[in-house]
C-alpha positions in Angstrom: 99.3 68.0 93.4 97.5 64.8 94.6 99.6 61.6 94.3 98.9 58.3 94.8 101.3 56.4 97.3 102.5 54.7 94.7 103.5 57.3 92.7 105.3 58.6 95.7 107.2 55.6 95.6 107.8 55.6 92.1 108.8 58.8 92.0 111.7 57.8 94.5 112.5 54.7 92.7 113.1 56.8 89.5 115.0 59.1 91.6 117.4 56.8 92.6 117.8 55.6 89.0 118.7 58.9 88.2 115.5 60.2 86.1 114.9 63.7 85.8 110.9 64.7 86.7 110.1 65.3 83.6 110.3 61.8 83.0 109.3 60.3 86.0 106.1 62.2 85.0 105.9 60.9 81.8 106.5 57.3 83.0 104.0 57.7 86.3 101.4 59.4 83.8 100.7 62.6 85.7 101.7 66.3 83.9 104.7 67.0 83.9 104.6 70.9 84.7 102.3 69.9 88.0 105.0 67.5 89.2 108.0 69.4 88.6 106.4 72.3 90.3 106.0 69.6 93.4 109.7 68.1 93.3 110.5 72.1 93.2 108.4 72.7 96.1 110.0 72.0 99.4 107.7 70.0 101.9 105.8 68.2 99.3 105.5 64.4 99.6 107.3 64.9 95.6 109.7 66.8 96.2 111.0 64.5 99.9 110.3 61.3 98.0 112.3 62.6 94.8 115.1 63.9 97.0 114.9 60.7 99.5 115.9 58.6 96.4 118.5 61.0 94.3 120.0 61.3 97.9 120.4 57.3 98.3 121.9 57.1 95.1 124.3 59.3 96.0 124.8 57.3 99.1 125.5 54.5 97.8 128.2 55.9 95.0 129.8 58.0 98.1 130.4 54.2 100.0 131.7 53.2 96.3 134.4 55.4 96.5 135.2 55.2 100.3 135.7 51.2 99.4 137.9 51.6 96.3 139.9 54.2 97.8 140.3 52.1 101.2 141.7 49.5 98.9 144.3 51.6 96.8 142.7 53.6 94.3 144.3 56.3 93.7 141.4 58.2 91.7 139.0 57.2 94.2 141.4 58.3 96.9 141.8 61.5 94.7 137.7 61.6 94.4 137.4 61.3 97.9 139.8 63.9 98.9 137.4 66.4 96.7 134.6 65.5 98.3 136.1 65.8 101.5 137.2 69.5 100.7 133.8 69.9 99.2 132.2 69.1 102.8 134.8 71.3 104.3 134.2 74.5 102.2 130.6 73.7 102.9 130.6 73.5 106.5 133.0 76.8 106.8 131.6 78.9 104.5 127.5 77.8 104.2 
């Protein structure tokens, strides 16, 4: 699938919002079938630029509940310690 660069950034920018591809394609115009075959399709410029910005949302909600559950909160404290065990069970088991 040929994208523009700015698609490619669009794509990431509706990423991080939280869009699904089918309508990022919709909104950027381009069938949605071809692009969701692209995010699906490891190696494409789609499929890092989608990931790059689901993965910085992420990010950014991870450092959320680091800071509230550095300052007290117990349910982010009780978030946290599930996404620590998450990370463990990951790194032991694949």
């Amino acid at each position: 699938m040929n994208l523009t660069k700015e698609q490619i950034e669009q794509i990431e920018q509706f990423a991080f919002r939280l869009l699904s591809p089918q309508d990022i394609a919709i909104i950027i115009e381009v069938n949605v079938l071809d692009l969701c075959e692209a995010i699906h399709t490891e190696g494409t410029p789609a499929h890092q630029a989608f990931y790059r910005g689901y993965l910085r949302q992420v990010v950014e909600q991870r450092d959320a509940i680091i800071r509230s559950a550095q300052n007290g909160s117990n349910p982010a404290q009780e978030e946290l310690l599930k996404l620590m065990r998450e990370l463990q069970n990951r790194l032991l088991y694949g």
